[in-house]
C-alpha positions as CSV (number, residue, x, y, z in Angstrom):
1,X,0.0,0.0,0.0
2,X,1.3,3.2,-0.9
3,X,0.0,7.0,0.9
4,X,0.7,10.2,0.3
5,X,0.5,12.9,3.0
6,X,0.3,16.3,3.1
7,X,2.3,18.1,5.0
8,X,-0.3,19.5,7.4
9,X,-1.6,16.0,8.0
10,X,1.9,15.0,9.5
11,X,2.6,18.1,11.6
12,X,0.9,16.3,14.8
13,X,2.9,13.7,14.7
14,X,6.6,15.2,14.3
15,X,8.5,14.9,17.2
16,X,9.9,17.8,18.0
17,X,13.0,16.7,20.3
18,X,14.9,15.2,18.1
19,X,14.5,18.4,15.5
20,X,16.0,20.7,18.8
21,X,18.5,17.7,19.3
22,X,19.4,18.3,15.6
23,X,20.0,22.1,16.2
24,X,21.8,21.4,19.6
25,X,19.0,22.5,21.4
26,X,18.3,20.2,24.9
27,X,15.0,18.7,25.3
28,X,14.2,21.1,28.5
29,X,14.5,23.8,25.0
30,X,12.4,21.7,22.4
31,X,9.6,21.5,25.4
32,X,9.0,24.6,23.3
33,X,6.6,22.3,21.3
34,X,4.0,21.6,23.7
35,X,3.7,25.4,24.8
36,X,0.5,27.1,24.0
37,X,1.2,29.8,20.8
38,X,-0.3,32.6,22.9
39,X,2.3,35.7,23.8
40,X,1.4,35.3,27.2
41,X,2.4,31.7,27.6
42,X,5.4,31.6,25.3
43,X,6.6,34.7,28.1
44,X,5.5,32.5,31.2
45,X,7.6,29.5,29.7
46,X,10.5,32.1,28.7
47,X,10.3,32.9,32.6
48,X,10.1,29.3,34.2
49,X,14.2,29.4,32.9
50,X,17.0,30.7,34.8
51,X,18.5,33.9,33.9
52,X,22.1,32.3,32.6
53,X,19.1,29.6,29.8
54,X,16.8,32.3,28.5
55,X,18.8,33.4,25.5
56,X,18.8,29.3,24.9
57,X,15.2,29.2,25.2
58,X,14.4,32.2,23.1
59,X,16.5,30.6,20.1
60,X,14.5,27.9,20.8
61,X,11.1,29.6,20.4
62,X,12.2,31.5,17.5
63,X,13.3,28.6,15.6
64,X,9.9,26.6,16.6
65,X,8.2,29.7,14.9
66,X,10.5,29.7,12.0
67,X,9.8,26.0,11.6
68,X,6.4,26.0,11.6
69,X,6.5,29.0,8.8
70,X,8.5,27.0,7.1
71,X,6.5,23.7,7.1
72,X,3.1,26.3,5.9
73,X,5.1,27.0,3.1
74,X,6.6,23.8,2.1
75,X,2.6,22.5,2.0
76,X,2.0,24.1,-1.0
77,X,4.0,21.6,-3.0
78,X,5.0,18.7,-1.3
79,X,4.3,15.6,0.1
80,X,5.5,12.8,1.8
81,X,4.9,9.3,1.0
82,X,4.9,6.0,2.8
83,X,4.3,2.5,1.6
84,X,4.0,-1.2,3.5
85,X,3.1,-4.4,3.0
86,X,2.2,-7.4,5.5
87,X,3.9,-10.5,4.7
88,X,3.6,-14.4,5.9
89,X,6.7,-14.7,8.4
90,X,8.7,-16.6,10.9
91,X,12.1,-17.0,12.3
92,X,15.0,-19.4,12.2
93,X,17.4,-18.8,14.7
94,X,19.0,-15.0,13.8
95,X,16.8,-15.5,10.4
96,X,13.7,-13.5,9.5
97,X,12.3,-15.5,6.6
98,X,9.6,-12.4,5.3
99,X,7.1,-13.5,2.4
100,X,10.0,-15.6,0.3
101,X,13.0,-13.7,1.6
102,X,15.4,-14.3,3.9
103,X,16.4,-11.5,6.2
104,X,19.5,-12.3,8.6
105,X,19.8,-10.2,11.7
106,X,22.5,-9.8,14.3
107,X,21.9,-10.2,18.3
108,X,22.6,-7.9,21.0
109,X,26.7,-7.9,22.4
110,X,25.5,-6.3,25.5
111,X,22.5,-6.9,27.9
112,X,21.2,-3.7,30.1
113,X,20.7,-6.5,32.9
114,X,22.9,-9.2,34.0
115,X,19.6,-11.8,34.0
116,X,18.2,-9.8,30.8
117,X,18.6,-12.7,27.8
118,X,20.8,-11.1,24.5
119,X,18.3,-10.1,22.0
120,X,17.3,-10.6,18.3
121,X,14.8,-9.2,16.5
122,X,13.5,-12.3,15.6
123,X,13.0,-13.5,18.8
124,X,9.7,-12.0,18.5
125,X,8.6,-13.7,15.7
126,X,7.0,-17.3,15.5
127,X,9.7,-19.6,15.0
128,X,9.6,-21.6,11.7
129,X,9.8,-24.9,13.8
130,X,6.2,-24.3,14.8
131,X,5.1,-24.8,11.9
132,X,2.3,-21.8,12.1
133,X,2.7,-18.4,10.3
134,X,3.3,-15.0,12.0
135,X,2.8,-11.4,10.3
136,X,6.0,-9.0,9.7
137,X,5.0,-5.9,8.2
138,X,7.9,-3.6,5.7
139,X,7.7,-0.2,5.7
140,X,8.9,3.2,4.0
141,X,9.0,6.6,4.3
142,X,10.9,9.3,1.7
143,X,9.9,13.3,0.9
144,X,9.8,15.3,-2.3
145,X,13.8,15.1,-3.6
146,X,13.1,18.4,-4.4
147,X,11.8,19.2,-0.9
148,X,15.6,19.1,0.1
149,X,16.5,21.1,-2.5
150,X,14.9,24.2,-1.5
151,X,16.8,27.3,-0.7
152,X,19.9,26.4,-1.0
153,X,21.3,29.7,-1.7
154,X,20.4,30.2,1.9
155,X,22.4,28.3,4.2
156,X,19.8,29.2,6.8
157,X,16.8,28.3,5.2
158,X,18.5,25.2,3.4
159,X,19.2,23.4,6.7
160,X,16.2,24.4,8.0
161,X,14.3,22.7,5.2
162,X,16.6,19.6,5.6
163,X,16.2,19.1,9.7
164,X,12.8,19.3,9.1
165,X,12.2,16.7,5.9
166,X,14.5,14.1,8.3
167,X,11.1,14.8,10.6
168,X,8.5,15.0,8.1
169,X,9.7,11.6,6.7
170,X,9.6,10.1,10.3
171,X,6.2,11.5,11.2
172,X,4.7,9.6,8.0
173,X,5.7,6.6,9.3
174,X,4.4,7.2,13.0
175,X,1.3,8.1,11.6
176,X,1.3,5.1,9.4
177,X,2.0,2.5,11.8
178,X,-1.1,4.0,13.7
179,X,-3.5,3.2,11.1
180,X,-1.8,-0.5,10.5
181,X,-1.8,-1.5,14.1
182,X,-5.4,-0.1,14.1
183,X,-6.9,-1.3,11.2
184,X,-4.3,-2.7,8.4
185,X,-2.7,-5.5,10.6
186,X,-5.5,-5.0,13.7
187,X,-4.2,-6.4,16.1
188,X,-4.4,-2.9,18.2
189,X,-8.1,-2.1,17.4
190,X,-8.5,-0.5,20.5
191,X,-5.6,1.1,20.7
192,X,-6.9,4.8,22.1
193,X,-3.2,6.7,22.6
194,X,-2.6,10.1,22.4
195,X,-0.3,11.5,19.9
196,X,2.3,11.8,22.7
197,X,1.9,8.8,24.0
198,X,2.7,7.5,20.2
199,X,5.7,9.3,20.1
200,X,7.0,7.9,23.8
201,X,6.6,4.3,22.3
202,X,3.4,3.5,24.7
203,X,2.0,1.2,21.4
204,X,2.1,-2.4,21.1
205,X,5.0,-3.8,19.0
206,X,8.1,-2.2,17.3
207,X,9.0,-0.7,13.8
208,X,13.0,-0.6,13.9
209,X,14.4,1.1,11.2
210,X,17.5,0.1,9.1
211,X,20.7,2.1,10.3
212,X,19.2,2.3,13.8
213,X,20.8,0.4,16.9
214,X,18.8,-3.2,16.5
215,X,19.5,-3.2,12.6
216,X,22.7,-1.1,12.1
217,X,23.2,-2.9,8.3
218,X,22.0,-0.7,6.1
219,X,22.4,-3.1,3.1
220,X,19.5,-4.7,4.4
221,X,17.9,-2.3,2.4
222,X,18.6,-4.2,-0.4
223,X,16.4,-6.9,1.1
224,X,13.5,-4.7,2.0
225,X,13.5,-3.6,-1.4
226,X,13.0,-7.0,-2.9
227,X,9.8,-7.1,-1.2
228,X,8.1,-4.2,-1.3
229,X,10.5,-2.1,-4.5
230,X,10.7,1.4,-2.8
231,X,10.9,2.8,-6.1
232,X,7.4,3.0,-6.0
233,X,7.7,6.5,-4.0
234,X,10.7,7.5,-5.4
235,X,13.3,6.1,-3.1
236,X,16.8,5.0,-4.8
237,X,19.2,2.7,-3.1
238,X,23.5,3.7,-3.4
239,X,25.8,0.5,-4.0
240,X,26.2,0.0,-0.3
241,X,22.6,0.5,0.4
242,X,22.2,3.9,1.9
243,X,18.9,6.1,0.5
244,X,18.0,8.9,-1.6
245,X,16.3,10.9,-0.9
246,X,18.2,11.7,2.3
247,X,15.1,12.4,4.2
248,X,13.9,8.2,3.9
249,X,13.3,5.8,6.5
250,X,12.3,2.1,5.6
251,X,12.2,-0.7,8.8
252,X,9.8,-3.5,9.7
253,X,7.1,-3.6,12.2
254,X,6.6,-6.1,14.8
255,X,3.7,-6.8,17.1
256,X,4.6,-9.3,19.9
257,X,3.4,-7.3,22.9
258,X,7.0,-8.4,24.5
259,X,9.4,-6.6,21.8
260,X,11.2,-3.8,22.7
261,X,14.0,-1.8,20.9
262,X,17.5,-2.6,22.1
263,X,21.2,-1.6,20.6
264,X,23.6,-4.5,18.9
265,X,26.7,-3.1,20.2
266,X,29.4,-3.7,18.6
267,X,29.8,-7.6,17.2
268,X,32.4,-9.9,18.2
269,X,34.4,-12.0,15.3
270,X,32.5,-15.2,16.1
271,X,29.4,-12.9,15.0
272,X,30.8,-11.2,12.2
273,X,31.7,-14.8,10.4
274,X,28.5,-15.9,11.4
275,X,26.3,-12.8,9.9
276,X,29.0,-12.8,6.8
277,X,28.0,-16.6,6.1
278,X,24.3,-15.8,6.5
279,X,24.3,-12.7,4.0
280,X,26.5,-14.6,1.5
281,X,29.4,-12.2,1.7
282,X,33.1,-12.0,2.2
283,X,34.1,-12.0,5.9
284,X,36.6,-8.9,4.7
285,X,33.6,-6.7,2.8
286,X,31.6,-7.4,6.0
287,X,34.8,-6.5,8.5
288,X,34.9,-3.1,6.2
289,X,31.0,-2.2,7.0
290,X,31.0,-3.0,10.3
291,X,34.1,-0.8,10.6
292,X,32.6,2.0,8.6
293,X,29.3,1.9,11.4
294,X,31.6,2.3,14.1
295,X,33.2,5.3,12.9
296,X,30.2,6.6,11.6
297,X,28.8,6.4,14.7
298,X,31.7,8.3,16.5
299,X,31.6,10.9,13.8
300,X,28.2,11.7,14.8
């Protein structure tokens, strides 16, 4: 299934946090968000700071206002699209096997808790040796490419556009995985949860993106795509599976009321030989990527 969405339908459902987090602003500065627009409270919250935070907190409310000019004016002519698709699934071992693909994973090199087990995302998925079917749903998300191109003879303006398509594309899925825990997949029917309490995770299941802690690969892209061809809405795929547009977000969604989100860590060589065997590549090309994360990661 592939939606568009206007920009105004998606505005609701941005988190706003990581936006300030993207401009260096603190959460206790992106609270911004949930202030009323009125003079008077926007002073009253501008107040609640300490003397030594306020010129913090007024960058912050004068960005939120630029933002939110910005997003008015970007509705005009853009949308965002999203796609899924449900498929028959199970697991085998560190394997998902979604509709006729195989999708290895990798397992968690460090527990929170001492007694906690060390997770795999297809832990939460029917195993294949119980010979009954489970439901993995693949998912999508990408903006206009000429969304980020916008203003880019103002630097301003131009990274302005660019934190808030990395948001826009986000909030498309968060409002998509509403409607399919709801009434796509259904197994959340009743699910009554306030925007906020979307956004703070308080659903049933997961949707972990690829390039995110529980699926740092991001050639599984390349694996996604078989199943549901992101081309549909525009998204291409580079040789080593990153997206374009930038501003693209693909995962699958999960529903066992036990799954949580959790960090791989960084993979031992027992692992590494293990995943390279399961994804049909060299040990050395795999050694390279898994390099290349943790730099990345640094970096950022």
């Amino acid at each position: 299934m592939v939606t568009s969405y206007k920009i105004h339908e998606l505005v609701e459902y941005i988190d706003w946090l990581y936006f300030f987090h993207a401009w260096r602003l603190g959460a206790q500065f992106g609270q911004i968000s949930d202030i009323h627009g009125c003079d008077a409270c926007r002073a009253q919250w501008l107040a609640s700071f300490p003397e030594e935070d306020r010129t913090k907190a007024a960058e912050a409310m004068q960005l939120f206002k630029e933002a939110n000019r910005m997003l008015n004016e970007l509705d005009k002519d853009y949308e965002v699209k999203v796609m899924f698709e449900l498929f028959d699934s199970n697991s085998d071992g560190d394997n998902l096997i979604v509709g006729d693909v195989v999708i290895p994973l990798l397992r968690q090199q460090v527990r929170k808790k001492d007694n906690e087990p060390y997770l795999c995302l297809s832990d939460f998925v029917r195993p294949l040796s119980s010979g009954i079917k489970d439901t993995v749903g693949v998912f999508a998300s990408s903006v206009d490419p000429e969304m980020e191109k916008t203003y880019e003879d103002d630097p301003y303006k131009h990274i302005l556009v660019q934190t808030l398509t990395d948001r826009l594309a986000e909030a498309a899925v968060e409002k998509m995985h509403e409607y399919v825990r709801k009434v796509a997949w259904g197994y959340a029917k009743e699910e009554n949860l306030t925007i906020k309490d979307m956004l703070k995770v308080k659903y049933q299941g997961i949707r972990p993106a690829v390039g995110y802690p529980s699926i740092p690969d991001q050639s599984i892209n390349f694996l996604l795509n078989d199943l549901i061809d992101m081309s549909k809405i525009g998204i291409k795929l580079t040789e080593n599976g990153a997206m374009y547009p930038h501003a693209s977000v693909s995962g699958i969604m999960i529903s066992h009321p036990a799954s949580s989100y959790f960090s791989i860590g960084k993979i031992g060589e027992d692992q590494l030989k293990d995943y390279a065997r399961r994804r049909n590549m060299e040990e050395s090309v795999m050694r390279k990527r898994s390099e290349e994360r943790r730099v990345g990661k640094e970096c950022r």
